[in-house]
C-alpha positions, 0 to 999 in steps of 0.5 A: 117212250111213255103212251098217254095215261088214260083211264079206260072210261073218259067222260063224253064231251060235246064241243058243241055245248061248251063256250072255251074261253082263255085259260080253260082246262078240259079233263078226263073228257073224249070227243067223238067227232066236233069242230075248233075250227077257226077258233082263236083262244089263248092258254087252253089245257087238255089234260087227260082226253081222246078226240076222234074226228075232231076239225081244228082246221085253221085254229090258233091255240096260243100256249095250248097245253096237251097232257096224256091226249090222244088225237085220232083221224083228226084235222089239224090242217093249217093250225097255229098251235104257238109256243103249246106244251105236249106232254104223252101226245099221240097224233094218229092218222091225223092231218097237219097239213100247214100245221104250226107248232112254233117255238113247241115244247114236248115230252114223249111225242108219237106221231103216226100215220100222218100227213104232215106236209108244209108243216112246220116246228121250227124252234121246237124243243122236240128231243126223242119223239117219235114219227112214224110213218109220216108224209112230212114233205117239206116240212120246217124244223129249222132251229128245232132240238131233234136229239134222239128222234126217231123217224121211221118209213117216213116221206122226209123229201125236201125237208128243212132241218138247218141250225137243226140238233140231230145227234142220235136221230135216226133217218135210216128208213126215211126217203131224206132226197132234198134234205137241207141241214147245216154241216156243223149239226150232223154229227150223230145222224142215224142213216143207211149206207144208200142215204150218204150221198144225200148227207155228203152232199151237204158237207160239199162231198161228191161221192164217185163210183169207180 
């Protein structure tokens, strides 16, 4: 997985004194804390930035393009982030509360330490990103592309991964109780050996001890 390519100087940037409009780009900038929250604006690009603190609560960002962003410690809950571009994006110790990313395309996804519960990708293209250590209860990746996706030490409880593309994910340090997928898309699944059951299950297998 490629990191995001930053300088090591960005340039500061208050949220505060700048008017976003549709089809703004943003670049080489870092935020220390601001708010987007409740804002509503269709084919912003963030190319080349860091954002700390930063409230996104409730924004609806059609077409939002990320390239070579950092989130940090930001709060994301409830976001509509519709059909958006994520290209070398980290979130870490981020909130995604109700997060949607419908219909995402991304490329070299990590996703850290965050709390993504109800969150939801579905249809996303999301092949060999990479989340870890994440509370993704009932999260909605119905449809999605997850091939080669890694999810590690994550709460994956009752998640929704039907009609999902699972070969060559790995669930394998993951608590996958609930989870629902379609039969025919588990080929290639990554699990232990105390997970089968969870996975039987959806193939209509009863596993008995003797």
């Amino acid at each position: 997985m490629k990191q995001p390519r930053l300088p090591s100087m960005l340039e500061p940037l208050d949220l505060a004194t700048v008017a976003l409009r549709p089809d703004d780009l943003l670049s080489d900038f870092e935020v220390s804390a601001g708010t987007l929250a409740g804002v509503r604006i269709e084919g912003l690009a963030m190319r080349t930035g860091r954002l700390h603190h930063v409230d996104f609560r409730g924004a609806v960002l059609e077409r939002l393009e990320l390239m070579d962003v950092c989130l940090v410690d930001c709060d994301l809950a409830n976001v509509e982030f519709r059909q958006c571009s994520m290209h070398r994006v980290q979130f870490d110790q981020c909130r995604l509360t109700g997060a949607q990313f419908p219909a995402a395309t991304t490329q070299d996804l990590l996703l850290r330490n965050c709390i993504g519960k109800l969150s939801q990708f579905r249809f996303a293209q999301l092949p060999a990103c990479h989340f870890d250590k994440c509370d993704l209860q009932d999260a909605d990746f119905q449809g999605s592309d997850l091939t080669g996706t890694v999810f590690s030490g994550c709460d994956l409880r009752n998640v929704e991964m039907s009609q999902a593309k699972l070969a060559g994910v790995d669930l394998r340090s993951c608590t996958i109780d609930g989870l629902r997928a379609s039969p025919d898309g588990l080929k290639g699944l990554i699990i232990e050996p105390h997970q089968a059951p969870t996975v039987a299950a959806l193939l209509g297998v009863e596993i008995r001890w003797p």
